[in-house]
C-alpha positions in Angstrom: 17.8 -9.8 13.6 15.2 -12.3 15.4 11.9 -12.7 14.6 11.0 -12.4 18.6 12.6 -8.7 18.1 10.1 -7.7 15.7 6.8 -9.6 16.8 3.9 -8.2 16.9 2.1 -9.9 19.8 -1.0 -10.7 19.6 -2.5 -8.6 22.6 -1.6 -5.5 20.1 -3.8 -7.3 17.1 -6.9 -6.8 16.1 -8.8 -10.5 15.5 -11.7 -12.1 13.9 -13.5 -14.8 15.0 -14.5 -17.6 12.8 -18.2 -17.2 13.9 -18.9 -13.5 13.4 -21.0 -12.1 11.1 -18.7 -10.5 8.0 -20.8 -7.7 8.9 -18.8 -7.6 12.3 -15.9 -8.5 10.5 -15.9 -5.5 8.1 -16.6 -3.3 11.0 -13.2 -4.3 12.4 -12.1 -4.0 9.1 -12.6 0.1 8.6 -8.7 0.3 9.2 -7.3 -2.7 7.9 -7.2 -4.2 4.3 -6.3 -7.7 6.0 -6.7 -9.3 9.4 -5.5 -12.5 11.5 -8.4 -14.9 12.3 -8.2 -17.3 15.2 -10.4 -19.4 17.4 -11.2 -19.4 20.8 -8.0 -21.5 22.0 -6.3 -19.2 19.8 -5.2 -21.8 17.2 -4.5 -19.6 14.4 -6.6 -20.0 11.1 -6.1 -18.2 8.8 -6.4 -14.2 6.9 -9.3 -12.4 5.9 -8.9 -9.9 3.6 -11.5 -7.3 2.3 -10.4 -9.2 -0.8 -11.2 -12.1 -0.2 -14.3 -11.1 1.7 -15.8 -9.7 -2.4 -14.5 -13.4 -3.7 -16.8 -15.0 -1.2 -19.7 -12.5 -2.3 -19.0 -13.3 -5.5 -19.3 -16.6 -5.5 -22.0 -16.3 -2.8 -24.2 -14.3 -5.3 -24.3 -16.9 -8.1 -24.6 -19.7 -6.2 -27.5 -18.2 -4.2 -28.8 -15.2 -6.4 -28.7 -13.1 -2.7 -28.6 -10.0 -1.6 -25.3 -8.1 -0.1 -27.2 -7.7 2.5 -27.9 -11.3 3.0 -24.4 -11.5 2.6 -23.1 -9.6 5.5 -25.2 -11.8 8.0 -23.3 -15.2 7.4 -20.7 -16.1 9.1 -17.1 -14.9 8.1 -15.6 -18.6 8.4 -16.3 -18.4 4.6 -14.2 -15.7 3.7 -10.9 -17.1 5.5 -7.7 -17.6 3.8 -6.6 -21.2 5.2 -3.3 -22.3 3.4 -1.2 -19.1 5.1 2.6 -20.1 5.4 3.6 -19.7 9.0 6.8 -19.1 11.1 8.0 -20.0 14.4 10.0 -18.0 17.0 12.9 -20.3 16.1 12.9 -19.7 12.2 15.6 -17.1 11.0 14.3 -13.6 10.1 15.4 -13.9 6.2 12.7 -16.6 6.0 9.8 -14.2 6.0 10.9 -12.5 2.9 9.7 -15.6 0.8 6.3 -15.1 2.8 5.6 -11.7 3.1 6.0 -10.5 -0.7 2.9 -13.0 -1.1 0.4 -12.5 2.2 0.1 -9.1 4.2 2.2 -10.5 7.2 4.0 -13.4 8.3 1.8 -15.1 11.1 3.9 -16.5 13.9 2.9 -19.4 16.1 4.0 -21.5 18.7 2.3 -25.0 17.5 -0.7 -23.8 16.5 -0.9 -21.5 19.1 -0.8 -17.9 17.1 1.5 -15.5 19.2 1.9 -12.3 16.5 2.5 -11.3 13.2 5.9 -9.9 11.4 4.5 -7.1 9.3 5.9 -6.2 5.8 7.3 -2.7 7.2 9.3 -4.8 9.5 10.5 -6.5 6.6 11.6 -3.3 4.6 13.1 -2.2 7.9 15.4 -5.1 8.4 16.5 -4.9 4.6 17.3 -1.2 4.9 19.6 -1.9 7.9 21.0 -4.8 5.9 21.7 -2.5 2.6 22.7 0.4 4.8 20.1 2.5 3.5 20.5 5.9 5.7 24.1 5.3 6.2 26.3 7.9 3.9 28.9 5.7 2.3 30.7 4.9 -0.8 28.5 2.2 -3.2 30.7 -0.4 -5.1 28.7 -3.0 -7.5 31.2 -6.0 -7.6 31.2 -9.1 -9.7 32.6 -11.7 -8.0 35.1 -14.2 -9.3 34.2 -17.9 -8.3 37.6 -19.3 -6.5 38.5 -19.6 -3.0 39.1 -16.7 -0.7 37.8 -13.8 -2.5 35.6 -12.6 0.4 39.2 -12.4 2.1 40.9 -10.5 -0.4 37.9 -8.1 -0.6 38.1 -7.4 2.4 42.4 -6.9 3.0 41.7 -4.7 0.2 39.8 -2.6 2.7 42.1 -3.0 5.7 45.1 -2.3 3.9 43.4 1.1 3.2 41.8 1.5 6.5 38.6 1.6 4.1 35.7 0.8 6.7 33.2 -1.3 5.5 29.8 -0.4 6.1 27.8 -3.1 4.6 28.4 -5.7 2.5 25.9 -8.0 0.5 26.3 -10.9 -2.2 23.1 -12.0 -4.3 23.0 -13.8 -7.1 22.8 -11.9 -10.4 20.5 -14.6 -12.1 23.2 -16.9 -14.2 25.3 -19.7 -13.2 28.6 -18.6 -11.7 27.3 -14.8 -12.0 27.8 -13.6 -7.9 27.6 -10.0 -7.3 28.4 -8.1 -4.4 27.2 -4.8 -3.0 29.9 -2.9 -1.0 29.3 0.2 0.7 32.2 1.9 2.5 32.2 4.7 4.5 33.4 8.2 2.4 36.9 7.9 1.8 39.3 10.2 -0.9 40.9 6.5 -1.2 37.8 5.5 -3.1 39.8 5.3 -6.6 43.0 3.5 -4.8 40.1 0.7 -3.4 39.1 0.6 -6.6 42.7 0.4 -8.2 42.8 -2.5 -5.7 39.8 -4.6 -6.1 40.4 -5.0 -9.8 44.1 -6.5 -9.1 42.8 -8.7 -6.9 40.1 -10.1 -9.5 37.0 -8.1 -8.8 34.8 -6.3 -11.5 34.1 -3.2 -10.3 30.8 -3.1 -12.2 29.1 0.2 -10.9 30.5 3.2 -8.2 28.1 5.3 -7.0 25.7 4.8 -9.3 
C-alpha cells in the first residue's frame, strides 16, 4: 500500500482560505466536522475544525466581551490548527497511523505544496486488508519465542501441511521479549495437526478462534 494509492487530491477537497470570514467558513462547513486550509500558492496551513472554530469564540468572547455575531465576521485565520504533522508521497503508508488517530486526516504535501489528504477510512481500510478482515480463515494468537528463525519454522509448519496462510501479523504485546503473532489460515480440518505443530516447534498457541 502507497500513500499515492489512496490520495485524495486536492481538486476533490473542499478548502478554506485564510482570509474568509468564519461565517464563509462554517458555510462550507454544513458537511464537514473538519477541513484543510491553504493559501493562494496552495502552501498548506493548517485544519479548521468546528472545534476549534468554538475555542476561538471562546476565547474571542472574553477577551472582547462580543457578540457571535461579531464573531462570524472575522477572519477564520484565527481558528486554524497550525502544528498539523504532514506526509509526503515518499513516506510509507504505516506512517499515517501515528497521525491520523490524533487529526481527522493525514495532509500530504509536496514541500509545502498541499497535494491531498489520507482520510481515516482509508486507514481502517488498509488495516482490514492487513488483518484479513472479510477473508474466512482459521485465527491463531501466537506467542512468539525470541531466537532465530521462528518466522521460518512457523511458516514450514504451514507448508508441510499445505496450510495456506492468509495473513500474518506480529505486534508487540506490551513487555519486553513479549512478541505475539496473529495467524490466519484459510479453513483447513488440519487446524488441530497445525496446532499439534506449532507447539513442537516452540510457539504458544495462545488463542484459536476466539
Amino acid at each position: 500500500m502507497f500513500i499515492r494509492n489512496c490520495l485524495t487530491p486536492i481538486s476533490e477537497l473542499v478548502l478554506i482560505r485564510p482570509n474568509e470570514s468564519i461565517r464563509a467558513a462554517l458555510q462550507k462547513m454544513s458537511k464537514h466536522l473538519s477541513l484543510p486550509c491553504i493559501d493562494d500558492e496552495e502552501q498548506f496551513l493548517g485544519i479548521v475544525s468546528k472545534r476549534s472554530i468554538f475555542e476561538a469564540f471562546e476565547a474571542f468572547y472574553k477577551a472582547e466581551n462580543g457578540s457571535y455575531e461579531d464573531f462570524l465576521d472575522q477572519p477564520i485565520d484565527t481558528c486554524v490548527l497550525r502544528d498539523v504533522p504532514k506526509l509526503s508521497l515518499d513516506h510509507h503508508f504505516e506512517d499515517t497511523i501515528e497521525i491520523i488517530t490524533k487529526i481527522p486526516f493525514v495532509p500530504i504535501v509536496q514541500g509545502e505544496h498541499f497535494l491531498g489528504i489520507v482520510k481515516r477510512s482509508n486507514v481502517q481500510n488498509a488495516l482490514a486488508v492487513a488483518f484479513a478482515k472479510n477473508v474466512e480463515s482459521d485465527r491463531l494468537l501466537l506467542g512468539v519465542p525470541e531466537v532465530e528463525g521462528a518466522f521460518e519454522r512457523m511458516f514450514n509448519a504451514t507448508h508441510r501441511l499445505g496450510v495456506s496462510v492468509v495473513t500474518c501479523v506480529p505486534f508487540d504485546a506490551g513487555e519486553p521479549l513479549n512478541r505475539r503473532v496473529l495467524l490466519k489460515v484459510r479453513k483447513s480440518s488440519k487446524l488441530n495437526t497445525l496446532v499439534d505443530d506449532l507447539e513442537r516447534a516452540g510457539f504458544l498457541v495462545i488463542q484459536v478462534n476466539g
